[in-house]
C-alpha positions as CSV (number, residue, x, y, z in Angstrom):
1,X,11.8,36.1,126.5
2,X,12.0,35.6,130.5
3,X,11.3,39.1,130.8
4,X,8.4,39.2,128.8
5,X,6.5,36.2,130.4
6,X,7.0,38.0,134.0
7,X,5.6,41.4,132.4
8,X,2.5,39.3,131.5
9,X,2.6,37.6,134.7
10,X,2.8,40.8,136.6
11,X,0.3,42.5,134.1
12,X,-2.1,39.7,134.8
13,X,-1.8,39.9,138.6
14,X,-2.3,43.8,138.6
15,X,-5.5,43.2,136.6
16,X,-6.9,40.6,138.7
17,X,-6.3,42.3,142.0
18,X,-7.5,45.2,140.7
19,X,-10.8,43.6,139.3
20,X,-11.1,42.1,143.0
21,X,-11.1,45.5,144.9
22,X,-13.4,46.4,142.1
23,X,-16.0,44.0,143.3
24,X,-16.1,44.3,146.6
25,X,-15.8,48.0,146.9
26,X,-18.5,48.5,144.0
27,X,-19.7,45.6,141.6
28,X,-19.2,42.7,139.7
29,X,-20.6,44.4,137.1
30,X,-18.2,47.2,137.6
31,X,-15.6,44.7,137.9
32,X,-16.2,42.9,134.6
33,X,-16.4,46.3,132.8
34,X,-12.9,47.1,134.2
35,X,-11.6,44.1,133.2
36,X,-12.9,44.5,129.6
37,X,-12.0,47.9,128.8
38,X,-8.6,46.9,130.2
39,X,-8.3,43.9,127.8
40,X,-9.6,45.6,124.9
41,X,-6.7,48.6,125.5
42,X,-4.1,45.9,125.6
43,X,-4.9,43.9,122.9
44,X,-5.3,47.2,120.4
45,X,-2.0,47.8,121.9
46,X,-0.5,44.4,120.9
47,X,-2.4,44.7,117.2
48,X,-0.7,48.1,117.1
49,X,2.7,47.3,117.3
50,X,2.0,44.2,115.4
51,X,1.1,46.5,112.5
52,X,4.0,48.3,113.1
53,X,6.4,45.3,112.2
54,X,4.6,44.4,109.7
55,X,5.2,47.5,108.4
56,X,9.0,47.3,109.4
57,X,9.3,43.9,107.7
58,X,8.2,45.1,104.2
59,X,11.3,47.7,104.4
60,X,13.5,46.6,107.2
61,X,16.1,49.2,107.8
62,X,18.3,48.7,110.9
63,X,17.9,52.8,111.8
64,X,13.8,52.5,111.7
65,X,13.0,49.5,114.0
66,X,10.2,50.8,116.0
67,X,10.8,51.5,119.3
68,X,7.9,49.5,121.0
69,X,6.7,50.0,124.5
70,X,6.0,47.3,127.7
71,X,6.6,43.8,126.4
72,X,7.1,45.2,122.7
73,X,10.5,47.5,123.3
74,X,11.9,44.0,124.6
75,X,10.6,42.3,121.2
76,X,11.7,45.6,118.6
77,X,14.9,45.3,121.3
78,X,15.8,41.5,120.5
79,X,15.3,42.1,116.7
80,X,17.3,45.3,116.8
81,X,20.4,43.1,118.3
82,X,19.4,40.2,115.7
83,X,19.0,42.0,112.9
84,X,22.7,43.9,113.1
85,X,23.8,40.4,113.8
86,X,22.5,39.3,110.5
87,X,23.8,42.5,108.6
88,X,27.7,42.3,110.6
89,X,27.6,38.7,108.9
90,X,26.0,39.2,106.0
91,X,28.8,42.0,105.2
92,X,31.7,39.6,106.4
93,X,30.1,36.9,104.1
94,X,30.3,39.5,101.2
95,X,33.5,40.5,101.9
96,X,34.7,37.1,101.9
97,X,32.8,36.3,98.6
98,X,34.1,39.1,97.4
99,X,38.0,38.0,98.0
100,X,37.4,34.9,96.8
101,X,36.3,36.0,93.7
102,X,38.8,38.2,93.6
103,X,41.5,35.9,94.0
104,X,39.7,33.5,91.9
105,X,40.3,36.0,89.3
106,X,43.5,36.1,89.2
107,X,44.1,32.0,88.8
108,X,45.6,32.0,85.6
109,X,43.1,27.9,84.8
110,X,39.2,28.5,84.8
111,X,37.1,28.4,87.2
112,X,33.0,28.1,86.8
113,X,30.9,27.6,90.0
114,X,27.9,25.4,88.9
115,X,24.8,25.1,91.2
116,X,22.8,21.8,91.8
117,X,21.3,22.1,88.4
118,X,24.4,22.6,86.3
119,X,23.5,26.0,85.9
120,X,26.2,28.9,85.8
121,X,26.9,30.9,89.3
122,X,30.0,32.9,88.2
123,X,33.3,32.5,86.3
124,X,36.3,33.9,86.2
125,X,38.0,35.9,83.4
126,X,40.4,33.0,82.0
127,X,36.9,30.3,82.2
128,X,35.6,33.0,80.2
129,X,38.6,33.1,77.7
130,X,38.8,29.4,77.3
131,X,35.1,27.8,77.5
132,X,33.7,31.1,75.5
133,X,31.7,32.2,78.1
134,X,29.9,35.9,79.2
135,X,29.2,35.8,83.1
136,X,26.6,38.9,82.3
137,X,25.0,36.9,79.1
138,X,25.2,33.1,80.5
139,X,25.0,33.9,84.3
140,X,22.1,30.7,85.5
141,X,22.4,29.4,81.7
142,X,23.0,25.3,81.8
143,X,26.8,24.9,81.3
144,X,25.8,21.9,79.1
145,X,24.0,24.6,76.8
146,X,27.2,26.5,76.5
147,X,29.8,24.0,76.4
148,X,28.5,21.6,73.5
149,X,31.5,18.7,73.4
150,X,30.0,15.6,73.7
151,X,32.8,14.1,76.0
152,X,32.0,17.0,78.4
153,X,28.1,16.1,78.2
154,X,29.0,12.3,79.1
155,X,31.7,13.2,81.2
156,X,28.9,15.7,83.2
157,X,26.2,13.7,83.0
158,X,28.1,10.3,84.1
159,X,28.5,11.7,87.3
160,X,32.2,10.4,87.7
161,X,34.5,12.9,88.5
162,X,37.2,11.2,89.9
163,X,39.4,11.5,87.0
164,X,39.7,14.7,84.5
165,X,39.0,14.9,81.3
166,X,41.0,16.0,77.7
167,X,39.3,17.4,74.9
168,X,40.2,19.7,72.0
169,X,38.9,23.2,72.5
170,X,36.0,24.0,70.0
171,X,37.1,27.3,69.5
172,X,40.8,27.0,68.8
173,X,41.4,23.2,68.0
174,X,45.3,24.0,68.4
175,X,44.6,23.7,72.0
176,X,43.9,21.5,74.6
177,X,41.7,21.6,77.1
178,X,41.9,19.3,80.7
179,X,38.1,20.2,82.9
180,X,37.8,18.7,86.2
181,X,34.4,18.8,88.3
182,X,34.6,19.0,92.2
183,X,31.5,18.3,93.9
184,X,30.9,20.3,97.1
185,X,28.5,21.9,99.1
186,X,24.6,20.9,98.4
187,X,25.1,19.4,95.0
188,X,27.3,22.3,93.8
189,X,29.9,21.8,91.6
190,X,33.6,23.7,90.9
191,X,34.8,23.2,87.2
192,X,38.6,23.7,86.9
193,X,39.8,24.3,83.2
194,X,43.4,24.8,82.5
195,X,45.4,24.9,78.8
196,X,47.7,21.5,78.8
197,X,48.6,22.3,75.3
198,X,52.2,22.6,75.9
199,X,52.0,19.6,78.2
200,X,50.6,17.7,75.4
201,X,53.3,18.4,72.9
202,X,56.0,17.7,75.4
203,X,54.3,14.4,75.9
204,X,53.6,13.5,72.3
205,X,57.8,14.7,71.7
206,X,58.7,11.9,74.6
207,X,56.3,9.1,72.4
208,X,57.8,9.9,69.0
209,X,61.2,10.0,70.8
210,X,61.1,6.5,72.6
211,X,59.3,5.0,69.8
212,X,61.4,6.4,67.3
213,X,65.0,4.9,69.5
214,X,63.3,1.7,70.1
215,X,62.4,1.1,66.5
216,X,65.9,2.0,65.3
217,X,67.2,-0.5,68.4
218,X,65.7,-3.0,66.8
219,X,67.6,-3.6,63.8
220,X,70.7,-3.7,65.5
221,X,69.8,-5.7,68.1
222,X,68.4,-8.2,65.8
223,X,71.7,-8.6,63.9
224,X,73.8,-9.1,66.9
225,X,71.0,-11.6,68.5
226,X,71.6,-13.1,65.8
227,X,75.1,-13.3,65.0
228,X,75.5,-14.7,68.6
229,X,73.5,-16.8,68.5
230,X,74.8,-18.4,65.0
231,X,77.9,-18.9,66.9
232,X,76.9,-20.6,69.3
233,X,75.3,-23.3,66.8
234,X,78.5,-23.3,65.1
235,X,80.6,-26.0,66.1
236,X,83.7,-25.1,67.3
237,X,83.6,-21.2,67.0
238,X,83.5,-20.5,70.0
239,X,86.2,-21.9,72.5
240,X,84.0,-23.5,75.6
241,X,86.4,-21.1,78.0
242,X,84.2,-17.9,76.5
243,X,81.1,-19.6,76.0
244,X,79.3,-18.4,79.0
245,X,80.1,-14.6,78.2
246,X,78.0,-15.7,74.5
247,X,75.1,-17.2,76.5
248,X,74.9,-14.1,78.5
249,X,75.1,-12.1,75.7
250,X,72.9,-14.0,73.9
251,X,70.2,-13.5,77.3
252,X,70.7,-9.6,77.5
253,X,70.2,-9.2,73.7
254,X,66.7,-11.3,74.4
255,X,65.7,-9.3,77.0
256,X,66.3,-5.9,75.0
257,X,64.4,-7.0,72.4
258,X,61.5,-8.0,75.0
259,X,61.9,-4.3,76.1
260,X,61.9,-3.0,73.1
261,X,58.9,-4.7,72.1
262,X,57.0,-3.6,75.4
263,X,57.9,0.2,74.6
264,X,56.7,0.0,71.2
265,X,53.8,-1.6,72.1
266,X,53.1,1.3,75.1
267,X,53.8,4.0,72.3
268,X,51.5,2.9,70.2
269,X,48.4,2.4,72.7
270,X,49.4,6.2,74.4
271,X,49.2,7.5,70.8
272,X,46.4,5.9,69.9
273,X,43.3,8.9,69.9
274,X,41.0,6.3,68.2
275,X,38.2,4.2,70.3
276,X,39.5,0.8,69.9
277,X,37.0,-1.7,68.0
278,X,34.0,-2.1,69.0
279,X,33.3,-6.0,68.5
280,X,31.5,-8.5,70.4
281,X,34.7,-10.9,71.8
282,X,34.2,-14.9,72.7
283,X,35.8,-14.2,75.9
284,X,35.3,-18.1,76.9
285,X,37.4,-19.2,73.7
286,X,40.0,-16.2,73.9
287,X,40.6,-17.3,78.1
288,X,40.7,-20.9,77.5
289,X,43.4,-20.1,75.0
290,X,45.4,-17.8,77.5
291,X,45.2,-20.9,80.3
292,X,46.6,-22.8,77.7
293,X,49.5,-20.6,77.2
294,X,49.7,-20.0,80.9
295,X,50.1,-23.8,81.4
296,X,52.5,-24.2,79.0
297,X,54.7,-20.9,80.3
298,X,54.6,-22.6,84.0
299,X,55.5,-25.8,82.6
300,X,53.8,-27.7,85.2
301,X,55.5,-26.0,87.7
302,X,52.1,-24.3,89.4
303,X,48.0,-25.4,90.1
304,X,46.2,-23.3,87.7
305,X,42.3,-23.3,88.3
306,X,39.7,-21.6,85.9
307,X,36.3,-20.5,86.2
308,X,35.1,-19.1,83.5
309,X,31.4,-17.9,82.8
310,X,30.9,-19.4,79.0
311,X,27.7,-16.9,78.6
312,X,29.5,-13.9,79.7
313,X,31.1,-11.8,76.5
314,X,32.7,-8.0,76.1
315,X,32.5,-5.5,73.5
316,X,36.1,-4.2,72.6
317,X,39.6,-4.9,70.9
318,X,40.3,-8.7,71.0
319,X,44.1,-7.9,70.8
320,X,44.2,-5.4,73.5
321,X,42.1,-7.6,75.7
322,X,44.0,-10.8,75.1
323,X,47.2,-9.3,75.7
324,X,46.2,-6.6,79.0
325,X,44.5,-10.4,80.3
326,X,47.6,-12.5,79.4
327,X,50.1,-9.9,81.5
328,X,48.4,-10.2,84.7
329,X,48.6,-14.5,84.1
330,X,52.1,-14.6,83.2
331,X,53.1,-12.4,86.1
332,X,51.3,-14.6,88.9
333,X,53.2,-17.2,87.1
334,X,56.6,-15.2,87.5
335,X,56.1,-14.6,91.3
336,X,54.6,-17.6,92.4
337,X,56.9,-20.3,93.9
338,X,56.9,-23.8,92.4
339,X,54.2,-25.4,93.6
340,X,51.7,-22.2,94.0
341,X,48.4,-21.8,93.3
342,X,46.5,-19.6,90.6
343,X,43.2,-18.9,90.1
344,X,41.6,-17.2,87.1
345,X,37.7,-15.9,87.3
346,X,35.6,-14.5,84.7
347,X,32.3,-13.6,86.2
348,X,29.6,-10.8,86.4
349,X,29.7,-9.2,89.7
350,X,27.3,-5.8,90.5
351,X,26.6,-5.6,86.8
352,X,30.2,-5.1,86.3
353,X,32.4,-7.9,84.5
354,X,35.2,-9.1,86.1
355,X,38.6,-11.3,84.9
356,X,40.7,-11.6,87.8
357,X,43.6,-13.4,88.9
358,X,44.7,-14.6,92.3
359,X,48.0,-15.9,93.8
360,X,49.6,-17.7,96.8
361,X,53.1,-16.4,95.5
362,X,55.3,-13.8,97.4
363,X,52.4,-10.4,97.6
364,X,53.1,-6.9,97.7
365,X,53.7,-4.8,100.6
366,X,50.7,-1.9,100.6
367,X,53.4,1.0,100.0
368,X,54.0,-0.4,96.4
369,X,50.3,-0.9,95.1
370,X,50.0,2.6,94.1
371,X,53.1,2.8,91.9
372,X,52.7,-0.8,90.1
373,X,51.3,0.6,87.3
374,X,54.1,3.3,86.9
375,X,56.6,2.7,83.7
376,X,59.6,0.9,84.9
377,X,58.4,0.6,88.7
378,X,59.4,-2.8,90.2
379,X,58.7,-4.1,93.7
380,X,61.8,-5.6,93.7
381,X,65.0,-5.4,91.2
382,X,67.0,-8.0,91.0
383,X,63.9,-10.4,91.1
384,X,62.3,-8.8,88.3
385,X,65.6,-9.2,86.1
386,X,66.0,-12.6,87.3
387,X,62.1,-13.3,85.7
388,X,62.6,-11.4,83.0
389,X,60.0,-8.4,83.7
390,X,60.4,-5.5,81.5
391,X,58.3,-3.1,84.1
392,X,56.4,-2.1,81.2
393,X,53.6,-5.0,81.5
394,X,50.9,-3.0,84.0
395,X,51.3,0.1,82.7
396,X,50.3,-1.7,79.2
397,X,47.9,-2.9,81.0
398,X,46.5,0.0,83.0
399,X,46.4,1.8,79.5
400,X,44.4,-0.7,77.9
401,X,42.2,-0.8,80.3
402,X,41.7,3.0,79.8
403,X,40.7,3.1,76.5
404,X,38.0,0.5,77.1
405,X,36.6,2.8,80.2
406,X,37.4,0.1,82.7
407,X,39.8,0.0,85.5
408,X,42.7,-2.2,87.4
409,X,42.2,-2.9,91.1
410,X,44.9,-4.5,93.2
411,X,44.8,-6.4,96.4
412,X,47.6,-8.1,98.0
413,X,49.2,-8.9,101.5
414,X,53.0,-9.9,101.5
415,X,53.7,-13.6,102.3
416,X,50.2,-14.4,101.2
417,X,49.4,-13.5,97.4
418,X,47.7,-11.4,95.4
419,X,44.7,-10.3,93.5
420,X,44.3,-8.5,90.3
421,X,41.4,-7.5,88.7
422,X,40.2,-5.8,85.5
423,X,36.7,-4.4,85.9
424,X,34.4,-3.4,82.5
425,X,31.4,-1.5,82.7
426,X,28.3,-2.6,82.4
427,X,27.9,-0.8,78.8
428,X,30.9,-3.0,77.5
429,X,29.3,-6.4,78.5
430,X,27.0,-8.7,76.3
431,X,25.1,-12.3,77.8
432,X,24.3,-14.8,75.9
433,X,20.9,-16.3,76.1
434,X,21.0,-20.1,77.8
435,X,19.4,-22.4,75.6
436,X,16.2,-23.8,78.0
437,X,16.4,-27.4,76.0
């Protein structure tokens, strides 16, 4: 570009000079005709080798660029270096498409690359295989056209794709299907479909088993619970020199039976496929009666404080509810010192409803928070036992939650407390009108 502003420059010069000498040797007459024929030659130069790119640019080829002369050969030059430029990377960019795909191919889950309007960009063989898909028939087809299961359509259109979803394939309802979205790029999206059928039956085999063991547990464990703890009522049968080894028998056989309960009561919500009810709940009523069992549980022992929105209700399984709700009370009650404090909320908060509890008690250190809601996880072992925990309480709860489409957060700083809270969606929440008299 320096280059050709000094050629003009020069050009210019020359012309002027030249024009000069013009005049005074001749005319000005003479001068202005030089200077005109001179300009008119240069500009049909200029709109000549304009017309010759523009002829170029309807069928660039690398090997035909014009070759220009004066300030043009630097301009067909510059476009000659920019051009191969262009083609070196648009080859390295196919190339590299081209691997990807390649190896993308060979993935043995699905892979569909989705542009900013859900449309189709290219699959691989196994999406093909497994969503019923043609790359040469559906290639920029709506995926949503294609893939008609209504928990994919919400799943796509909610716009949440933290999570993966499950669904039963449509053409072969033997298997099952897990699809992820991946947002990337300018509103693109990866889907990632893989077969967890075999994972699915090893995982319904491990329900039926523990439910199956714990429901035969039962029985037994009833009968000895209750032999022990006839003997202990019976006067005289057993010497006081044993008695202890009875009341601790008599403690361990409780606490199995609280475990067995909890495991029971986890196998049934994981087998569970059915939405759970769907019916308006008097969340004021059904909390005030959870304090109240709360109170009696800490038996004085901690501060508990409510605030409870009375025009705030859920849609959803009163049972469920009561009992995900009731876990997180009675464990603020279990690791909070005598003395502590607990508060319970119930409030509407970003359109989203919230029951949350808080403690002063003993907190979690940050490394744990991620694997509370794991089966059998405790923070701390020989506390747990000592407040008769099963470890099964927030994966209950985290399940629960689940099936209602909320979620359990968890915020807590050892030595100071902590703060759990069950978040609905705005789609599960009913207000009820304030009377204005």
């Amino acid at each position: 570009m320096q280059d050709i502003r000094w050629n003009a420059f020069w050009l210019g010069l020359t012309l002027i000079i030249i024009c000069l000498i013009t005049w005074a040797s001749s005319s000005a007459t003479n001068a202005l005709l030089v200077f005109s024929v001179v300009i008119t030659a240069y500009l049909i130069g200029h709109l000549y080798w304009l017309h010759q790119l523009n002829l170029w640019l309807k069928k660039p080829v690398l090997n035909h660029i014009p070759d220009g002369s004066g300030a043009w050969e630097d301009v067909f030059g510059a476009l000659y270096q920019e051009y191969r430029r262009h083609s070196r990377n648009q080859t390295q960019l196919s190339s590299a498409l081209g691997r990807f795909r390649h190896a993308a191919s060979a993935l043995p889950d699905g892979v569909v690359v989705l542009n900013a309007a859900n449309e189709i960009e290219w699959c691989n063989p196994p999406a093909e295989v497994k969503l019923g898909l043609d790359l040469k028939k559906d290639e920029n087809q709506p995926i949503n056209y294609l893939v008609r299961h209504g928990d994919f359509v919400s799943y796509l259109q909610e716009q949440d794709y933290s999570e993966p979803i499950k669904l039963k394939s449509w053409r072969n309802l033997d298997v099952t299907l897990e699809i992820q979205l991946i947002p990337y790029g300018s509103k693109q999206k990866l889907l990632i479909c893989r077969d967890v059928t075999q994972l699915e039956k090893i995982e319904t085999m491990r329900r039926d088993f523990i439910a199956n063991v714990s429901h035969e547990l039962r029985t037994p464990l009833t009968v000895v619970g209750g032999f022990v703890e006839t003997l202990l009522d019976m006067e005289g049968a057993v010497p006081e020199s044993t008695r202890s080894y009875f009341n601790m028998m008599q403690e361990q056989t409780m606490r199995m039976r609280l475990l067995i309960d909890d495991l029971l009561t986890l196998s049934h919500i994981e087998s569970n496929v059915q939405a759970p009810e769907n019916i308006e709940i008097d969340m004021p009523s059904m909390l005030n009666m959870i304090i109240n069992d709360a109170k009696a549980l800490s038996q004085g022992k901690h501060q508990i404080i409510a605030n409870i929105d009375p025009h705030l209700n859920l849609l959803g399984a009163a049972g469920e509810l009561q009992s995900a709700m009731s876990n997180l009370i009675s464990n603020a009650i279990r690791y909070t010192p005598t003395g502590g404090e607990i508060k319970v909320n119930w409030e509407l908060s970003n359109n989203q409803a919230v029951f949350s509890v808080s403690d002063n008690g003993i907190g979690i250190e940050q490394k744990h928070i991620d694997r509370l809601t794991e089966r059998f996880y405790r923070v701390d072992r020989s506390r747990s036992r000592e407040t008769g925990g099963t470890g099964l309480g927030l994966s209950i709860v985290k399940h629960i939650l689940t099936r209602h489409q909320a979620k359990l957060e968890i915020n807590s700083e050892l030595g100071v407390g902590s703060t759990f809270s069950e978040v609905f969606p705005k789609a599960r929440i009913i207000q009820k009108q304030v009377a204005l008299f």
